[in-house]
N, C-alpha and C positions, 0 to 999 in steps of 0.2 A: 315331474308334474308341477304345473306354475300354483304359487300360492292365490289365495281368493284376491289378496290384496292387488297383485299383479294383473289380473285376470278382469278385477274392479275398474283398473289404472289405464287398461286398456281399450275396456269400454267406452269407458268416458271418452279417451281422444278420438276414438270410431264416431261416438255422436256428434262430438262437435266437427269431424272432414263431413257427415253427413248433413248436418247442419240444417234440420228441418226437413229431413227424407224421411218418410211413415216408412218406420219397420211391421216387418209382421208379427214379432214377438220381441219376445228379449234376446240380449243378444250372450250367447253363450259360450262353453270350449269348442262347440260343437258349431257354431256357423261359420260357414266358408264366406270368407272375405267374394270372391266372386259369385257364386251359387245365390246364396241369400240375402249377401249385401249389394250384388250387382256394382261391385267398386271396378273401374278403371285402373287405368296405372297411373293416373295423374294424381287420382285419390291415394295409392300409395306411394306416391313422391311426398303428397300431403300427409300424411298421417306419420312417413318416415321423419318429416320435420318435427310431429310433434314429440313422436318416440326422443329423438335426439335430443330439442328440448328439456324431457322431462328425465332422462337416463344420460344425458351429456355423450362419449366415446366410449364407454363401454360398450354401447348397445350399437351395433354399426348395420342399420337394417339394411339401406342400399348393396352392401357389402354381402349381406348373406342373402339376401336375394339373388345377387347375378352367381351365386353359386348354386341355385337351383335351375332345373330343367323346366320349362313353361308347363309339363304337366304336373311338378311342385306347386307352381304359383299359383295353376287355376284351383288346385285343391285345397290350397293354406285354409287353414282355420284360425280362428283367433284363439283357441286353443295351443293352438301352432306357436302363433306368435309369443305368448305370453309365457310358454317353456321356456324360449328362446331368451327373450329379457331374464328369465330369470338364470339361466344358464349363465349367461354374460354376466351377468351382476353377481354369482359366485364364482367365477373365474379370477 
C-alpha cells in the first residue's frame, strides 16, 4: 500500500495534466484514472512525464503500462499508481 506522501505526490501531478478540469471531489486511492477522471492516453503520456520528472528511472510508467491488458488500463486507479511508485522506489 502507497504511503499518504506518495499518494499526496500523485495527486498533485493529476491536477496539474488536468489543468483547470472541475473534478467532482477529491481525488483518491479509489479514482480511476479513466471512470472519474475521464483521462485519455495522451493525459497519461503527460502525467508519465511528470511521474519521470519527479521519480527520475526508477519509476518507468510507460514500461508498466504496456505490460498491462486495456482492461488494466481502463481500471487503473491512482491508488494503482501510487503502489507502483512506491514499489519502484523500494526496489
Amino acid at each position: 500500500m502507497s504511503t499518504d506522501t506518495t499518494l499526496s505526490e500523485v495527486a498533485e501531478m493529476i491536477e496539474t495534466v488536468l489543468d483547470g478540469y472541475e473534478l467532482d471531489g477529491p481525488i483518491t486511492r479509489e479514482t480511476a484514472f479513466q471512470r472519474d477522471l475521464a483521462f485519455a492516453s495522451i493525459d497519461l503520456v503527460v502525467l508519465s512525464g511528470h511521474v519521470h520528472e519527479k521519480y527520475g528511472e526508477l519509476v518507468n510508467l510507460p514500461r508498466h503500462l504496456s505490460e498491462m491488458d486495456l482492461d488494466e488500463i481502463v481500471a487503473l486507479t491512482v491508488g494503482d499508481l501510487a503502489d507502483y511508485i512506491d514499489h519502484c522506489r523500494a526496489a
